[in-house]
FINU-323622 format. One record per residue (C-alpha): residue in three letters; y negated, z negated, x negated. Coordinates in steps of 0.05 Angstrom, whole numbers, padded with zeros to 5 digits, always signed. Example, Ala and Ser with C-alpha at 12.3 -4.5 7.8 and 13.67 -1.06 7.14 Angstrom:
BEGIN
ALA+00090-00156-00246SER+00021-00143-00273
***
This chain:
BEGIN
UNK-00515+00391-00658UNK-00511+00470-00635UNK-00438+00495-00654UNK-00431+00542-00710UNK-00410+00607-00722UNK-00415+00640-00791UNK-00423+00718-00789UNK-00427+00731-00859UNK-00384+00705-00918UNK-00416+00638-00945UNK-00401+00638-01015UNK-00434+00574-01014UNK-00379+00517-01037UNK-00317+00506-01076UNK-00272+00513-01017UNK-00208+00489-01057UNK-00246+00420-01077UNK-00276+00417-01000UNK-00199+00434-00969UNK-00175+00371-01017UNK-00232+00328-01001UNK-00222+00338-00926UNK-00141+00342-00926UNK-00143+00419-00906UNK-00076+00446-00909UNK-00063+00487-00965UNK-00028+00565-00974UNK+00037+00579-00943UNK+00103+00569-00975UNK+00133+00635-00999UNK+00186+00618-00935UNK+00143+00618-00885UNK+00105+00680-00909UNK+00176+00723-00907UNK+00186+00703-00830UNK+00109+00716-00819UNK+00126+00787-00852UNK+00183+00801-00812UNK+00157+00772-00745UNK+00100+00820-00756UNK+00150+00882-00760UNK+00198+00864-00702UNK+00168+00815-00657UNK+00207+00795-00589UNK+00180+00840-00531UNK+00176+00828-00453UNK+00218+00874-00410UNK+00149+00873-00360UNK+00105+00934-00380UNK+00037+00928-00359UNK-00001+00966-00400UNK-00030+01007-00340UNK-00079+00957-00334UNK-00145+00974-00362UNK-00152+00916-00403UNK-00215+00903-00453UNK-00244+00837-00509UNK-00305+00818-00513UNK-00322+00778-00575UNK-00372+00769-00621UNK-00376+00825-00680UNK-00320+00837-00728UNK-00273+00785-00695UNK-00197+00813-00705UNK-00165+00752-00682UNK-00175+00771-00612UNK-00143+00720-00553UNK-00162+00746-00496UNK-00169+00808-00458UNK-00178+00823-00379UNK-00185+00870-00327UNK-00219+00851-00257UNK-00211+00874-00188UNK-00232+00864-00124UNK-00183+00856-00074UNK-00213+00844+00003UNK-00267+00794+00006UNK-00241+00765-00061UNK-00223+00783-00131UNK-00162+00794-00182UNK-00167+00759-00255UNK-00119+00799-00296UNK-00124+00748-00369UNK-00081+00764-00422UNK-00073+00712-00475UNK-00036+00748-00550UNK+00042+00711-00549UNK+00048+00684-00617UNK+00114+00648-00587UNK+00136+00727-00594UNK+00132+00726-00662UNK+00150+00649-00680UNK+00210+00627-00681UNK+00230+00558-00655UNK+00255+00518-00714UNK+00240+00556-00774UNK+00203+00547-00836UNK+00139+00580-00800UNK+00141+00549-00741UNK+00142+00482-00783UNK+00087+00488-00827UNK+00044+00514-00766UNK+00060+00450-00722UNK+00036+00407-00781UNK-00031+00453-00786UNK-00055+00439-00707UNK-00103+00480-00716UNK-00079+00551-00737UNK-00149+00579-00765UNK-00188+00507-00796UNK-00247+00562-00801UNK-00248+00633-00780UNK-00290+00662-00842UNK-00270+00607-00891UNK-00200+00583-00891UNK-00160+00644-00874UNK-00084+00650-00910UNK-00072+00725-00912UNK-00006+00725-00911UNK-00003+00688-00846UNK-00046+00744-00805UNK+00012+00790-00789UNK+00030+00733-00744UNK-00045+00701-00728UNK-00085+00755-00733UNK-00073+00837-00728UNK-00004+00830-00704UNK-00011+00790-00647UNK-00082+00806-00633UNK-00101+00845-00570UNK-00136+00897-00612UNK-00155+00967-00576UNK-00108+01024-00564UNK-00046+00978-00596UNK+00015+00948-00552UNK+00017+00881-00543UNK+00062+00819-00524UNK+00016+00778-00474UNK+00027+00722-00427UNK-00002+00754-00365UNK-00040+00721-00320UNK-00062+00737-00248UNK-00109+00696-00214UNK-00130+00705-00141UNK-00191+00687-00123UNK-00225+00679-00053UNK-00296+00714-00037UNK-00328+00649-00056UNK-00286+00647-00130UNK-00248+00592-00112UNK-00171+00601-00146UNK-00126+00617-00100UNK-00058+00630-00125UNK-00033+00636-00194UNK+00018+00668-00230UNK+00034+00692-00301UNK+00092+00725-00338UNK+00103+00753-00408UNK+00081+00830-00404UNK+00072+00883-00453UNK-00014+00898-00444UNK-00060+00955-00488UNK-00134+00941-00491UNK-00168+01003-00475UNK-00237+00978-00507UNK-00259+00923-00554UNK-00333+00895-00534UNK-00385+00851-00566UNK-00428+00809-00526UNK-00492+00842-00543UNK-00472+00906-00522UNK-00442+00878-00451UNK-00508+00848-00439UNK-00548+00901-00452UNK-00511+00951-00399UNK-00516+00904-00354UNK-00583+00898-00364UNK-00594+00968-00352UNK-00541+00986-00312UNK-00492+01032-00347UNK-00439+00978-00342UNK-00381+01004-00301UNK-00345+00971-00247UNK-00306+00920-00290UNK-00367+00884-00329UNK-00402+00881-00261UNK-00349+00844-00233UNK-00361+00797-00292UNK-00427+00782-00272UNK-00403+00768-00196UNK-00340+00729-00216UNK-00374+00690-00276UNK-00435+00673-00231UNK-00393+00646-00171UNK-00358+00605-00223UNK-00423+00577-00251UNK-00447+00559-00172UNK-00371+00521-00164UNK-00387+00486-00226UNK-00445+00460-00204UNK-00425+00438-00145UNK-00372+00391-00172UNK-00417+00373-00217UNK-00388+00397-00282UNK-00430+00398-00354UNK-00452+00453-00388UNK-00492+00430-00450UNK-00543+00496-00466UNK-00535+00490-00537UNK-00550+00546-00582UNK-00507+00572-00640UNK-00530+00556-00712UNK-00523+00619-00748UNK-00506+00627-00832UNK-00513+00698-00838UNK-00545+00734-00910UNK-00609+00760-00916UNK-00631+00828-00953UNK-00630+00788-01014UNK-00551+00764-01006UNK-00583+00698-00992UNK-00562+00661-00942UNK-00599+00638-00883UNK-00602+00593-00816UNK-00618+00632-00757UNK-00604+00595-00678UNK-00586+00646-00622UNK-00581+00634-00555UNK-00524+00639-00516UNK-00523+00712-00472UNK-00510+00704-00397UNK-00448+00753-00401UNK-00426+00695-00459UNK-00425+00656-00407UNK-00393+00690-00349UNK-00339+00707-00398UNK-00326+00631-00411UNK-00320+00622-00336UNK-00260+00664-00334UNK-00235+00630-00395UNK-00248+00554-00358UNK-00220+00587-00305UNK-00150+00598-00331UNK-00154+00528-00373UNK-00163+00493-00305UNK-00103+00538-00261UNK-00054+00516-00323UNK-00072+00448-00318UNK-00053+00457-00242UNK+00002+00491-00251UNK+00031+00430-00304UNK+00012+00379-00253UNK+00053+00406-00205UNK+00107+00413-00256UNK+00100+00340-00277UNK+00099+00370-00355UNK+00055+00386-00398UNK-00005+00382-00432UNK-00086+00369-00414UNK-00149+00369-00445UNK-00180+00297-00431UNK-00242+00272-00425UNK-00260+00213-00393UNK-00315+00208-00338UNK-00386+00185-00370UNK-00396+00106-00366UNK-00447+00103-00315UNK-00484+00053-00360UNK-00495+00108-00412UNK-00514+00148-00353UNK-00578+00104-00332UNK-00592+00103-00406UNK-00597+00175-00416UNK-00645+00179-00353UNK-00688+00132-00375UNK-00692+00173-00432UNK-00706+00226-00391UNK-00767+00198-00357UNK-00793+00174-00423UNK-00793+00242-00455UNK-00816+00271-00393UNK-00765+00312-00366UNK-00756+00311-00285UNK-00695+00266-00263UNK-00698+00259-00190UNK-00664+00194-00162UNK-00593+00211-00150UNK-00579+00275-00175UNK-00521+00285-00222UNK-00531+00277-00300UNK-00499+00350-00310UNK-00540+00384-00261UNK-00593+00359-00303UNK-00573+00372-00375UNK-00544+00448-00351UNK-00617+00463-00333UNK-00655+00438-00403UNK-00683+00486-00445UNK-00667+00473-00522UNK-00728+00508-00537UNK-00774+00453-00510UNK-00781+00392-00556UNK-00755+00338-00499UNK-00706+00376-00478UNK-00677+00388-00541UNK-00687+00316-00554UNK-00644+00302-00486UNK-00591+00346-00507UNK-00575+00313-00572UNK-00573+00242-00523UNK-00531+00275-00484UNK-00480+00286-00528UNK-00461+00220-00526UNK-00435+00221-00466UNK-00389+00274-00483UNK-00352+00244-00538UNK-00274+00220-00533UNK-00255+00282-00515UNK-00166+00283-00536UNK-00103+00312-00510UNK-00056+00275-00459UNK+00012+00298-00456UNK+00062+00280-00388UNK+00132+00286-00378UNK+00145+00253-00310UNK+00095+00223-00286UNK+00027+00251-00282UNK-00030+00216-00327UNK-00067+00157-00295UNK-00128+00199-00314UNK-00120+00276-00324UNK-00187+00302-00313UNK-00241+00329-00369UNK-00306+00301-00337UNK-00343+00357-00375UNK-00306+00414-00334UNK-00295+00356-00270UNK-00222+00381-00258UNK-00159+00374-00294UNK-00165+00423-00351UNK-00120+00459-00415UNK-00128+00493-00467UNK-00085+00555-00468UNK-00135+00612-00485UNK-00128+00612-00559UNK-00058+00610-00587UNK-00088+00653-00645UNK-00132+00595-00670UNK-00094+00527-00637UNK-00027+00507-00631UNK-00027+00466-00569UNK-00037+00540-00532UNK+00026+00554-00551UNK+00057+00505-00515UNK+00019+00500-00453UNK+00036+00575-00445UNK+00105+00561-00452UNK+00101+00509-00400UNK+00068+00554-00350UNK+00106+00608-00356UNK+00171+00563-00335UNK+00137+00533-00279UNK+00112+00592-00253UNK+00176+00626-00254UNK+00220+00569-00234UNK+00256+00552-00299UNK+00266+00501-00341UNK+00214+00497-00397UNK+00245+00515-00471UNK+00275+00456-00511UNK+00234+00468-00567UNK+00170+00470-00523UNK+00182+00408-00488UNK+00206+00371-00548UNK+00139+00370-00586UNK+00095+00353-00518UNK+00079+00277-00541UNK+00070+00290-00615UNK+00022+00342-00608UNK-00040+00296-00577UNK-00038+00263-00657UNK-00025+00335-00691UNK-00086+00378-00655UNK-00131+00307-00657UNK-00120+00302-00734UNK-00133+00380-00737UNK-00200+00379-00690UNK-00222+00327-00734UNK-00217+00370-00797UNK-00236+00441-00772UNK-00306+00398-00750UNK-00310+00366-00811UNK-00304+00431-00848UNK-00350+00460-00802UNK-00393+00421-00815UNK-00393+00418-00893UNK-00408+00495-00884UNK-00469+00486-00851UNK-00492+00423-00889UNK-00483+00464-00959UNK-00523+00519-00919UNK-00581+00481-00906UNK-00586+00449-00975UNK-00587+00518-01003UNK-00634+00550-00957UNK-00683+00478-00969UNK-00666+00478-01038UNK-00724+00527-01068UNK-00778+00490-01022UNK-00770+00417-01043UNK-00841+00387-01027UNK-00863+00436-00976UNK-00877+00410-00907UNK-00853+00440-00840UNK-00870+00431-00761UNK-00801+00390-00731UNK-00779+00361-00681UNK-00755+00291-00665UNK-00682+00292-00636UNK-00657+00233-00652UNK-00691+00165-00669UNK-00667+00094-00695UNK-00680+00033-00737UNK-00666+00073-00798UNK-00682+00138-00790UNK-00661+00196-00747UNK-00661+00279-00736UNK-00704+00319-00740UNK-00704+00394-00721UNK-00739+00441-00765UNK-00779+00497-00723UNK-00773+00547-00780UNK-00727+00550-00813UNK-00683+00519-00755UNK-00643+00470-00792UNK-00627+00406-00772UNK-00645+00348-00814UNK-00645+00268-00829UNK-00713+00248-00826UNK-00722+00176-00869UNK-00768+00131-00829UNK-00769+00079-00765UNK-00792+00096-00709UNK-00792+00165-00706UNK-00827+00192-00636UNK-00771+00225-00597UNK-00783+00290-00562UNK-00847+00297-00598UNK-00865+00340-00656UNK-00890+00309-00722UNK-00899+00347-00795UNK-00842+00337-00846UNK-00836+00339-00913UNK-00775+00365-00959UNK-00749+00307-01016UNK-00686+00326-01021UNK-00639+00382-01016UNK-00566+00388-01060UNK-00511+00433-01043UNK-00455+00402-01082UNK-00474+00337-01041UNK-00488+00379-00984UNK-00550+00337-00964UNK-00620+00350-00938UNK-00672+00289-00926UNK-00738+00295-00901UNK-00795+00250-00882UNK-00852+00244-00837UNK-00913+00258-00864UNK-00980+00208-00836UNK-01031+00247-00808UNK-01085+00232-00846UNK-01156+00202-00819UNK-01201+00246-00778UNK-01245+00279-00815UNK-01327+00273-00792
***
């Protein structure tokens, strides 16, 4: 399934009846609303000023929650990553009635342009974001990398930063593409491609998947559009993977903390997948690695997208393993093929949090905070019970969306494509509109493109069902 980002409201459900449904957290209690006030007003700040460095976001559109900002350099043969991730922990504290009722949420944000508790963004949104021309409390990292991109040494401290200029990925690409870009974005395209090569080589997956649009047409209706994800996206998530996988190392060497887990694909599923490969007709040379393959499929070509959706599969069981000793039996995420963490979006996840505060402490040399190292082993439950709900509300969004878009063209009959395929049915993606679809019916041909027709399509059940229409006899 592509993910999903909405980029326009989706006045679509009745999100109080979907939040009960799916056990969303509701509002905040009036208690935690007064700290997130204060917080917002006096937060703790670092002594460390560094808001000499030149630091800028790049996110999609609108965003204000923003995580992230960086400034590279080169230095020699190699390179300086300057990442600042916001500090909630400056504006949380340990203990109190906010910091409670976020550890039972997990997930801070269940979905950025649905669920959204407005008295909560002093602390989760404008307040702690990195937004242009404002001061900021950051956890600073610096990550040195070698001429080839390989990490170095790393380092970070709590440091006041100031973006200097807030970016959207369409506007990066496009002065790149006709170089007006100054020194900093072009150092994104070097860093972000020598990441992409190291990937490759240890054989890491990157699953080409485009993003599943709900945005409104002129009419206020809305509508399903797929876009494909910009190079720059994806030299920008290479600095991001880039810090996930030095704060993994750096808890390793601790012997604390917490990863980002996902087991290596069972080779058995591995052999299945490429002999779904060869039977869709997508080139698999003997003995080349499942991810170099997948990273290279286009999800504009029927098979391929067909492989992609297989391919999935072997991604699943992703969770969070948290250490206090001894290191986990197993600590890498086969996806990324290297011990990994999230710790990029303290914003939106409250694991983040707490991997930052582990890094900081072994990076300096210092114990890590009580309250930090306290909730380590419940928070694999927490963030799983959360991930499970922020998808599941995902999802409903862009379930209702497709009924409604359908809804008005019961009966016609669309060009699709066959992604999935069992016993009892399977997917089917739409060309135009590109929704994706059950399709009733065995033995649907996968990777190929049939003609589909529209039987059902309810919002409030958020369900669309299609069948394959017969081609009918030649005609003489």
């Amino acid at each position: 399934m592509p993910s999903l980002r909405v980029s326009a409201p989706v006045g679509l459900l009745d999100l109080d009846a979907l939040r009960a449904e799916l056990e969303v957290p509701g509002p905040f209690s009036p208690g935690a609303l007064v700290e997130a006030r204060a917080a917002a007003a006096a937060p703790r700040l670092p002594e460390l000023d560094r808001t000499d460095l030149p630091m800028l976001t790049i996110d999609p559109p609108g965003s204000r929650d923003l995580d992230q900002a960086l400034h590279l350099e080169r230095a020699g043969d190699g390179f300086v990553v300057w990442y600042a991730i916001a500090d909630v922990a400056a504006f949380v504290t340990p203990g109190g009635v906010l910091d409670t009722e976020l550890s039972s949420r997990g997930v801070l944000a269940e979905h950025g342009r649905v669920q959204r508790d407005a008295g909560v963004r002093g602390v989760q949104g404008d307040a702690a974001s990195l937004l242009p021309d404002q001061v900021r409390p950051a956890l600073l990292w610096r990550l040195d990398l070698d001429a080839s991109g390989e990490l170095t040494t790393t380092g970070v401290r709590r440091a006041l930063v100031r973006s200097r200029s807030r970016l959207d990925y369409a506007g990066v690409q496009s002065a790149l593409d006709d170089g007006t870009a100054g020194p900093v974005l072009e150092l994104l395209r070097v860093i972000g491609g020598l990441r992409q090569a190291l990937a490759r080589e240890r054989d890491a997956v990157d699953l080409p998947t485009p993003e599943q649009e709900v945005e409104l047409d002129a009419q206020g209706r809305p509508s399903l559009v797929l876009r494909a994800q910009l190079p720059c996206e994806a030299w920008n998530a290479q600095i991001s993977l880039l810090t996930g996988m030095a704060a993994a190392a750096l808890m390793l060497r601790g012997a604390l903390g917490l990863l980002r887990t996902l087991p290596p694909a069972d080779p058995e599923a591995v052999t299945a997948l490429r002999r779904s490969a060869l039977a869709l007709g997508v080139d698999w040379p003997e003995g080349t690695a499942y991810g170099d393959v997948v990273s290279g499929l286009d999800p504009t070509v029927p098979a391929h997208a067909a492989l992609l959706t297989l391919a999935t599969r072997l991604l699943r069981g992703a969770g969070y393993t948290a250490f206090d000793g001894e290191p986990p039996a197993q600590p890498l995420h086969s996806a990324v093929a290297a011990p990994y963490a999230h710790c990029t979006a303290p914003l939106r996840r409250l694991a983040d949090r707490h991997v930052g505060e582990v890094c900081l402490a072994v990076s300096a040399g210092t114990p890590v905070p009580p309250w930090a190292r306290s909730a380590l082993p419940g928070l694999p439950e927490v963030m799983t019970a959360a991930t499970r709900r922020a998808n599941a509300l995902e999802r409903a969004v862009v379930d209702a969306a497709e009924a409604v878009v359908l809804q008005a063209r019961i009966g016609e009959r669309f060009p699709a494509v066959v992604v999935d395929s069992g016993a009892a049915g399977g997917m089917v993606q739409l060309l135009e509109p590109p929704v994706r679809v059950r399709c009733d019916g065995a033995d649907l041909p996968l990777g190929e493109t049939v003609e589909v027709e529209v039987i059902e399509a309810d919002p409030v059940a958020r369900q669309v069902r299609t069948r394959r229409v017969q081609p009918g006899p030649a005609q003489v």
